[in-house]
PAFIKOL-735747 format. One record per residue: residue in three letters; z, y, x of N, C-alpha, C in turn; residue number from 1. Coordinates in Angstrom, 3 decimals, always signed. Each point is the difference from the previous one (the first is absolute). Layout:
! PAFIKOL-735747
("Ala" (Z Y X) (Z Y X) (Z Y X) NUM)
...
! end
This chain:
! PAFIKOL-735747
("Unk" (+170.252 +55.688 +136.108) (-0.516 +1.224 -0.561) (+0.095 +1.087 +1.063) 1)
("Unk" (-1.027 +1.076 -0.236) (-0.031 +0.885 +1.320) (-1.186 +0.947 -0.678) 2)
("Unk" (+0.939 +1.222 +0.579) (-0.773 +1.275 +0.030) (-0.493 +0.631 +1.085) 3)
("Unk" (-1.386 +0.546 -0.220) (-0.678 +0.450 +1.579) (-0.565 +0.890 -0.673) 4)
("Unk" (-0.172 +0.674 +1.342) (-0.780 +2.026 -0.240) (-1.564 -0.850 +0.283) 5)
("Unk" (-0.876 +0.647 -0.445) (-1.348 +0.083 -0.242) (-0.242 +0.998 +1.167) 6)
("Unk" (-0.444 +0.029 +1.669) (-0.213 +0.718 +0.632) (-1.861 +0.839 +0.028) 7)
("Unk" (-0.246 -1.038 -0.076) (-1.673 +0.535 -0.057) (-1.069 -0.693 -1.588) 8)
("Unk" (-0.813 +0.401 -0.123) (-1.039 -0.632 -1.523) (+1.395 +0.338 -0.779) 9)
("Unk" (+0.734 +0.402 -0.489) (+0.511 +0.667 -1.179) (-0.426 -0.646 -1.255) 10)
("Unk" (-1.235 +0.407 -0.437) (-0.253 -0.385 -0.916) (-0.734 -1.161 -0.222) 11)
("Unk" (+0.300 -1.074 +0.947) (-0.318 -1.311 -0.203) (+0.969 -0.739 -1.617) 12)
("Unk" (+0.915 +1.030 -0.200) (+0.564 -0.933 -1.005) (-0.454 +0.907 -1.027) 13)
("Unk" (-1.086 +0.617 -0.274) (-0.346 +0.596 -1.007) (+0.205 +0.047 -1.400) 14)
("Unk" (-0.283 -1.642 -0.203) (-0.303 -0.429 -1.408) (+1.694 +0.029 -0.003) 15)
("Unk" (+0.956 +0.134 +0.248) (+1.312 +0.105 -0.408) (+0.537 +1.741 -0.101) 16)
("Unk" (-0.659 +0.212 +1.466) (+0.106 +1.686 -0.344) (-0.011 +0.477 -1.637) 17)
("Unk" (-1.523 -0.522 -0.335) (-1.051 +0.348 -1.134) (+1.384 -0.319 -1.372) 18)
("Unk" (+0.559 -1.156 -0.018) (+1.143 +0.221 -0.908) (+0.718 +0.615 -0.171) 19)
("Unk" (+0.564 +0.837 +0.747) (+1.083 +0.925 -0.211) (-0.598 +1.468 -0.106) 20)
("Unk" (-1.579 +0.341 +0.844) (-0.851 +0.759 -0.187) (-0.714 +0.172 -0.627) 21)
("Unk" (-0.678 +0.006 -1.311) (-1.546 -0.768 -0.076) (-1.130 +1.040 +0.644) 22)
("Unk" (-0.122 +0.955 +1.057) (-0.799 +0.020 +0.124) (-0.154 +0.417 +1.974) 23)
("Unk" (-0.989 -0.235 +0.351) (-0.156 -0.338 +1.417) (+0.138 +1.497 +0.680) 24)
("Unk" (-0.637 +0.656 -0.963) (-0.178 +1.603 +0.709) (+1.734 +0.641 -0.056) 25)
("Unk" (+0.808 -0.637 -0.771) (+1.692 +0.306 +0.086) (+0.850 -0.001 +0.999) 26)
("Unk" (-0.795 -1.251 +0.022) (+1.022 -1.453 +0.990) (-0.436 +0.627 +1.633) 27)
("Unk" (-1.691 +0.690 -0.100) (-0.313 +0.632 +1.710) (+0.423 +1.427 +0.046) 28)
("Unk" (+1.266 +0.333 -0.854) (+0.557 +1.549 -0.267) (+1.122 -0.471 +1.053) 29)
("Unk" (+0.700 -0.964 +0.043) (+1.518 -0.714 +0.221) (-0.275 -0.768 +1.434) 30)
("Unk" (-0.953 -0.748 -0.322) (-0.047 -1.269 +1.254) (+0.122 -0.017 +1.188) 31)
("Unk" (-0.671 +1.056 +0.504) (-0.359 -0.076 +2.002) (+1.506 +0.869 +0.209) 32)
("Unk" (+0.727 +0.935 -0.920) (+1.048 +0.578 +0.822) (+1.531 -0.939 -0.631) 33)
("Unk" (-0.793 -1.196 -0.758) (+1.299 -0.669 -0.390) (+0.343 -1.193 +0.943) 34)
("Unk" (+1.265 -0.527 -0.047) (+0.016 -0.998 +0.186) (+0.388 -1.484 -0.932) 35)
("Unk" (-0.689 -1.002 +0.356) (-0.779 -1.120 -1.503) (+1.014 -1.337 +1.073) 36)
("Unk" (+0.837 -0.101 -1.401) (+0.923 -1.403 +0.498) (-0.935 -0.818 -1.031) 37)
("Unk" (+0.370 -1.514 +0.506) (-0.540 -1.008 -0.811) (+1.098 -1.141 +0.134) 38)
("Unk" (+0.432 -0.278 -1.285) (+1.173 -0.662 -0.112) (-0.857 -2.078 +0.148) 39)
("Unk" (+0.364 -0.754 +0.394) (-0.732 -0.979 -0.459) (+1.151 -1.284 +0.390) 40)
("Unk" (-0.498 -1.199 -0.643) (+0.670 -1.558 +0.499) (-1.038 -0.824 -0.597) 41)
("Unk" (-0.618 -0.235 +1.238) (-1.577 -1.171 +0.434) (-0.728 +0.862 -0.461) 42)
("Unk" (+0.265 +0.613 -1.669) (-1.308 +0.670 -0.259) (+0.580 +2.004 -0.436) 43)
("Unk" (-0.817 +0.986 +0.377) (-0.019 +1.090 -0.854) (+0.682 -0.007 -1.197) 44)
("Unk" (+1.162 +1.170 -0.105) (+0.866 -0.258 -1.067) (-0.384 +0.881 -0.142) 45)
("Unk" (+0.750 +1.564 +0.221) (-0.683 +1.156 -0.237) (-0.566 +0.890 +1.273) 46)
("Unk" (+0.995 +1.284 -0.236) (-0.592 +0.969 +0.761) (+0.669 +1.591 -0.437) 47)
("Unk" (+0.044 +0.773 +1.326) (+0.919 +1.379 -0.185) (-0.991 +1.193 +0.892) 48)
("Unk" (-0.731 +0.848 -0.867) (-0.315 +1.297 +1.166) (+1.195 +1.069 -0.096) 49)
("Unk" (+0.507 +0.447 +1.413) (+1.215 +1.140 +0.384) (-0.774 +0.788 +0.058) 50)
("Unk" (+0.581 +1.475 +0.149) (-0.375 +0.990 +0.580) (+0.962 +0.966 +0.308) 51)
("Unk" (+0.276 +1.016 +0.982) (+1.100 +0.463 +0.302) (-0.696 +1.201 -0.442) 52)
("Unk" (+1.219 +1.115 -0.965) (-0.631 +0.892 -0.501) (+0.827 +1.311 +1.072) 53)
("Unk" (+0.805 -0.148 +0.160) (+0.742 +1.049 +0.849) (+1.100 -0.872 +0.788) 54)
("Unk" (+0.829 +0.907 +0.677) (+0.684 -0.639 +1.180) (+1.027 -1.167 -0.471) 55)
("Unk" (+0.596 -0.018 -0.965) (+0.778 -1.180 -0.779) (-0.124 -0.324 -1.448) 56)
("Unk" (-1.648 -0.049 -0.242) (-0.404 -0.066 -1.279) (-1.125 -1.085 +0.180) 57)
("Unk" (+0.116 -0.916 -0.815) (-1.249 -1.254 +0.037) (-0.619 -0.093 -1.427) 58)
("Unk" (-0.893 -0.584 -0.310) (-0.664 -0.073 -1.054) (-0.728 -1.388 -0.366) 59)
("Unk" (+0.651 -0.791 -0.898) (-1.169 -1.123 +0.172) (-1.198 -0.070 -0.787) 60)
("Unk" (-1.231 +0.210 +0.357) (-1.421 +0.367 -0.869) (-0.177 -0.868 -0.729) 61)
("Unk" (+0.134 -1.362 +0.764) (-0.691 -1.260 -1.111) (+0.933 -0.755 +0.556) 62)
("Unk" (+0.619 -0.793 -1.030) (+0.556 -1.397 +0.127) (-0.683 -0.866 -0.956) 63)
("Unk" (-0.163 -1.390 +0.451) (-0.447 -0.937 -1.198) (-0.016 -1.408 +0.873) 64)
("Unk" (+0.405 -1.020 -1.317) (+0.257 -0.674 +0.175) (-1.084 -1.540 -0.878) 65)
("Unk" (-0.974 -0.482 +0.376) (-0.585 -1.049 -0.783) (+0.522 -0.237 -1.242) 66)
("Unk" (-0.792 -0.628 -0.698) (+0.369 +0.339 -1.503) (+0.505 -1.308 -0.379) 67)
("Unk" (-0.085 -1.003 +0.913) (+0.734 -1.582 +0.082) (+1.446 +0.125 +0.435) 68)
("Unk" (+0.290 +0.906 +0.742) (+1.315 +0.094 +0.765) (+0.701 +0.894 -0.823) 69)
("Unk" (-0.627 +0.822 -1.159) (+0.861 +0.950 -0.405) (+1.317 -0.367 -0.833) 70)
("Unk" (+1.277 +0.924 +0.125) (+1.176 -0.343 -0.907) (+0.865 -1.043 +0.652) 71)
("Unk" (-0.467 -0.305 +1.573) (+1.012 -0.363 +0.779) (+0.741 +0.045 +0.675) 72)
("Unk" (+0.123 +1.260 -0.285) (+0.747 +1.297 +1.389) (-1.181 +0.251 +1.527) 73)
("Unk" (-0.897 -0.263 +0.348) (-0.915 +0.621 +0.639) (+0.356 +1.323 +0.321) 74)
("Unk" (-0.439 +0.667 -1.079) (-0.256 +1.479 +0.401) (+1.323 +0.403 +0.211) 75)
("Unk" (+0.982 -0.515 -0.326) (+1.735 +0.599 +0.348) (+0.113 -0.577 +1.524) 76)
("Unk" (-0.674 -0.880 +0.302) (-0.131 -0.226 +1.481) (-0.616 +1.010 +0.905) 77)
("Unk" (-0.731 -0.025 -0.285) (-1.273 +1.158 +0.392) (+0.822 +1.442 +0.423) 78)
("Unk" (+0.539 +0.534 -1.631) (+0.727 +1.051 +0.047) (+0.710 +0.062 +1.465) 79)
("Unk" (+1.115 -1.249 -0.529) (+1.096 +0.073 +1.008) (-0.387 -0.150 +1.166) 80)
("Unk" (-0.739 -0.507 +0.502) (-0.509 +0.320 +1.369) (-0.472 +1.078 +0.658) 81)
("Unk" (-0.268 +0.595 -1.252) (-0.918 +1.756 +0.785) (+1.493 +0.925 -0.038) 82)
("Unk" (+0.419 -0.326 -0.849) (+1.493 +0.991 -0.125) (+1.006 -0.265 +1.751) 83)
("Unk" (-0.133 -1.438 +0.525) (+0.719 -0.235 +1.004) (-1.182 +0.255 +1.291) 84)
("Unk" (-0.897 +0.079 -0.424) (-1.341 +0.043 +1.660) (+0.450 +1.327 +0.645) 85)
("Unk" (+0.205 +1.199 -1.352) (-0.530 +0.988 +0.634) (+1.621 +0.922 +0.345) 86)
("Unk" (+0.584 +0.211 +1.040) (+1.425 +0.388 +0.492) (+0.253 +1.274 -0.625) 87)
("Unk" (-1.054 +1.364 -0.118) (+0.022 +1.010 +0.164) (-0.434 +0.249 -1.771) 88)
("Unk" (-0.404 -1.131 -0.653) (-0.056 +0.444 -1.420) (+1.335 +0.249 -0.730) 89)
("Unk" (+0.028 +1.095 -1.093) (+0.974 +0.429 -0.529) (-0.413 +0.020 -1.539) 90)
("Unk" (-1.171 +0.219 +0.055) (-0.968 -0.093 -1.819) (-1.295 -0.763 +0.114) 91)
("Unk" (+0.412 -0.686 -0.454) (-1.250 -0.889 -0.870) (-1.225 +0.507 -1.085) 92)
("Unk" (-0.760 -0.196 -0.240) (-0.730 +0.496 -1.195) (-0.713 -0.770 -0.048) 93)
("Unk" (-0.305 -0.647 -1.693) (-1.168 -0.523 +0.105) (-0.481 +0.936 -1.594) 94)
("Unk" (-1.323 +0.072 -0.028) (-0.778 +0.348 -0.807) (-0.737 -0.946 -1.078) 95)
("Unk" (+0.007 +0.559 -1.818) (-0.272 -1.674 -0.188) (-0.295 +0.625 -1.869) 96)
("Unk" (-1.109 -0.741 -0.564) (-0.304 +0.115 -1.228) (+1.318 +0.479 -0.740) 97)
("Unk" (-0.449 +0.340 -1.664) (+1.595 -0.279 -0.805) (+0.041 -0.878 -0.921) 98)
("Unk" (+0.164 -1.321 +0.721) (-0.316 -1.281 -0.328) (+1.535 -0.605 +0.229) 99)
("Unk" (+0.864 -0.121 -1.249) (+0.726 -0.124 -0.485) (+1.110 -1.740 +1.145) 100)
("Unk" (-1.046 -0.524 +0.369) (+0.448 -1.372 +0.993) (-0.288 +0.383 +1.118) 101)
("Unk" (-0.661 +0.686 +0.414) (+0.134 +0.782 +1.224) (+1.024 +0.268 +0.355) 102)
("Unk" (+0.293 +1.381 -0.633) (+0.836 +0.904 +0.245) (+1.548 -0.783 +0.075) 103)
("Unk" (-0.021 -0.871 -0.674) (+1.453 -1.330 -0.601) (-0.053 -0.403 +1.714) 104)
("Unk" (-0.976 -0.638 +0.210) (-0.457 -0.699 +1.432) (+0.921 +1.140 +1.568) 105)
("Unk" (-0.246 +1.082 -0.697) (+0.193 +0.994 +1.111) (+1.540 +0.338 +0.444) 106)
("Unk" (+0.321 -0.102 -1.667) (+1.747 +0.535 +0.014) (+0.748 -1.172 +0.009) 107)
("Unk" (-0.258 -1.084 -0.038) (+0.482 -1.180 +0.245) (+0.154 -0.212 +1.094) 108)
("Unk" (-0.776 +0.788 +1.099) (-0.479 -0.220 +1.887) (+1.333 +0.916 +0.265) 109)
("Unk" (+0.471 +0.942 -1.287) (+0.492 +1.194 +0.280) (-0.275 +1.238 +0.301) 110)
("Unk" (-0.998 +0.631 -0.767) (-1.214 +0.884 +0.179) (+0.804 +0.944 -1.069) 111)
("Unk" (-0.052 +1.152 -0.158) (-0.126 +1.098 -1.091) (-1.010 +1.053 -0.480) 112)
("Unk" (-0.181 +0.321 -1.092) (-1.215 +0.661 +0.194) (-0.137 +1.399 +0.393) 113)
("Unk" (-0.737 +0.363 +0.576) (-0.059 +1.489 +1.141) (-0.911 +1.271 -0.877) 114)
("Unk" (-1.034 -0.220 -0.160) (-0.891 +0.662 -0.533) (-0.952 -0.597 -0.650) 115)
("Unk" (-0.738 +0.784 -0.773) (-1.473 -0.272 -0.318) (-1.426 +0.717 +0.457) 116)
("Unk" (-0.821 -0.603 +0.058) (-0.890 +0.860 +0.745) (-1.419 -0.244 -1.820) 117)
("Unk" (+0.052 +1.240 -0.172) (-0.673 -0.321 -1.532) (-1.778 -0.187 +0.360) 118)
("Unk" (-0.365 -0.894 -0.867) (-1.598 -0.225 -0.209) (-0.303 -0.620 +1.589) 119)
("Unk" (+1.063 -0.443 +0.775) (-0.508 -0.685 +1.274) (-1.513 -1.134 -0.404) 120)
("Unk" (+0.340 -0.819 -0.195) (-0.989 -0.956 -0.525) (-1.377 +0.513 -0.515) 121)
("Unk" (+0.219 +0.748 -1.258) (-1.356 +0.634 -0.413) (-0.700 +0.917 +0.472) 122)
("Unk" (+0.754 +1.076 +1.424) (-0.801 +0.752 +0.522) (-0.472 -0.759 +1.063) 123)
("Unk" (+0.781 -0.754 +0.860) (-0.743 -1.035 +1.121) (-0.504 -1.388 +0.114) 124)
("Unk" (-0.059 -0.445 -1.363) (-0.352 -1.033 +0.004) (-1.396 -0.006 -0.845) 125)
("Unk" (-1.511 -0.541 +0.271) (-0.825 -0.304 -0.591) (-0.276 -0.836 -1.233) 126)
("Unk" (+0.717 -0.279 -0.171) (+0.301 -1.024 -1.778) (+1.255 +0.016 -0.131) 127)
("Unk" (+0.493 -0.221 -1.700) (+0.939 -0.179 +0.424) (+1.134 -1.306 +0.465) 128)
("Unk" (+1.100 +0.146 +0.102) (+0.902 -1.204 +0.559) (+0.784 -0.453 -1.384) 129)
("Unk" (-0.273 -1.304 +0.128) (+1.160 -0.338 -1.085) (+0.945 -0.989 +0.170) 130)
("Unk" (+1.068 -0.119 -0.142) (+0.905 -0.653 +0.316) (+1.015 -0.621 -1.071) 131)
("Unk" (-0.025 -1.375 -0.020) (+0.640 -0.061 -1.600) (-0.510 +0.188 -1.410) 132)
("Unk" (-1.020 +0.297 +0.189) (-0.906 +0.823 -1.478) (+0.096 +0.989 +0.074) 133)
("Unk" (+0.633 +1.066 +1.033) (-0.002 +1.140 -0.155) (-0.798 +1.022 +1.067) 134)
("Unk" (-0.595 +0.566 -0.372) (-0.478 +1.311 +0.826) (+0.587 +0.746 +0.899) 135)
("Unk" (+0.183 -0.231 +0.964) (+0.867 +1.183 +0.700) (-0.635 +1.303 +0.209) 136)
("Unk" (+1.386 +0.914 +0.478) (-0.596 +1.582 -0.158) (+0.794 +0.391 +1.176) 137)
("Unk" (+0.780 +0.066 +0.219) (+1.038 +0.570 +0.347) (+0.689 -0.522 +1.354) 138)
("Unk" (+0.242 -0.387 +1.558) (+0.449 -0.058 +0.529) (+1.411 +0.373 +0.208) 139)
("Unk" (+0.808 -1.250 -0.170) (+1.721 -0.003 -0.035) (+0.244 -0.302 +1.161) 140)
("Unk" (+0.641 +1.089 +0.687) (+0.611 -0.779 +1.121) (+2.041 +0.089 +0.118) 141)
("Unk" (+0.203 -1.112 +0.713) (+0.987 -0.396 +0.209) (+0.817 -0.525 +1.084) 142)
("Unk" (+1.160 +0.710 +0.275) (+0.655 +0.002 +1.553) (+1.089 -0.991 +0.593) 143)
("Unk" (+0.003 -0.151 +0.575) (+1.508 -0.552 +0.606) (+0.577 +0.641 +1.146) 144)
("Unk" (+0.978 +0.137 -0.092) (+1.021 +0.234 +1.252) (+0.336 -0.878 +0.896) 145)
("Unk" (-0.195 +0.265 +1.286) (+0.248 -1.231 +0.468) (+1.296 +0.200 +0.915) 146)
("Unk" (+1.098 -0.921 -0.304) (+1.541 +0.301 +0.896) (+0.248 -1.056 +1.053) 147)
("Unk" (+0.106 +0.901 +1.250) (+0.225 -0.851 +1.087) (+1.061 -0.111 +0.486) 148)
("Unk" (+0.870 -1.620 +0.221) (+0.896 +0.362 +0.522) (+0.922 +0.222 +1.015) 149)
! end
């Protein structure tokens, strides 16, 4: 198993982007100033876009993980790798529906929740998103601390 940065075509892994995104015009808000890990063994497991928001602040835009591989610790892989890549991170953030297994998904990584950013979804998104049966509205985001020792 092995994780690698995505240096150039970015969005060659689109159709995985597109899961954690659903929409393309989002995903080219994040992409060219992010950086796109791709977790894999023989085949594409998932996938992580970073972005550094200030001098010891990271952000992960999209994580996702195939929908065959999911619920096997993947994305806690994923996590944990971006938490140890980056030396100078101190906060984490990821941003994320209020989708009840999500959010479980997040604080389980060890995430807490930070803020909300209200009507995220319905003012920038062209249809809406649903997740679970549910509609999202609302952009939750959620932090970690990261302690070095």
């Amino acid at each position: 198993m092995e994780i690698f940065e995505v240096l150039d075509n970015k969005k060659k892994y689109l159709d995985l982007l597109l899961e954690a995104d659903e929409e393309e015009s989002m995903v080219d808000k994040y992409i060219e100033r992010g950086r796109v890990f791709v977790l894999c063994d023989e085949e594409i497991i998932g996938q992580a876009v970073v972005t550094k928001e200030s001098q010891d602040v990271y952000e992960i835009k999209n994580i996702a993980v195939y929908e065959k591989f999911r619920k096997k610790g993947y994305g806690k892989i994923i996590i944990n790798y971006i938490e140890n890549l980056f030396d100078d991170c101190k906060t984490l953030y990821v941003g994320t529906g209020d989708s009840p297994s999500t959010i479980n998904f997040y604080e389980k990584c060890g995430f807490e929740k930070s803020h909300v950013i209200k009507n995220f979804f319905t003012d920038n998104y062209s249809k809406p998103i649903i997740e679970n049966g549910k509609v999202l509205k609302d952009m939750i985001y959620l932090k970690k601390e990261i302690k070095r020792p």
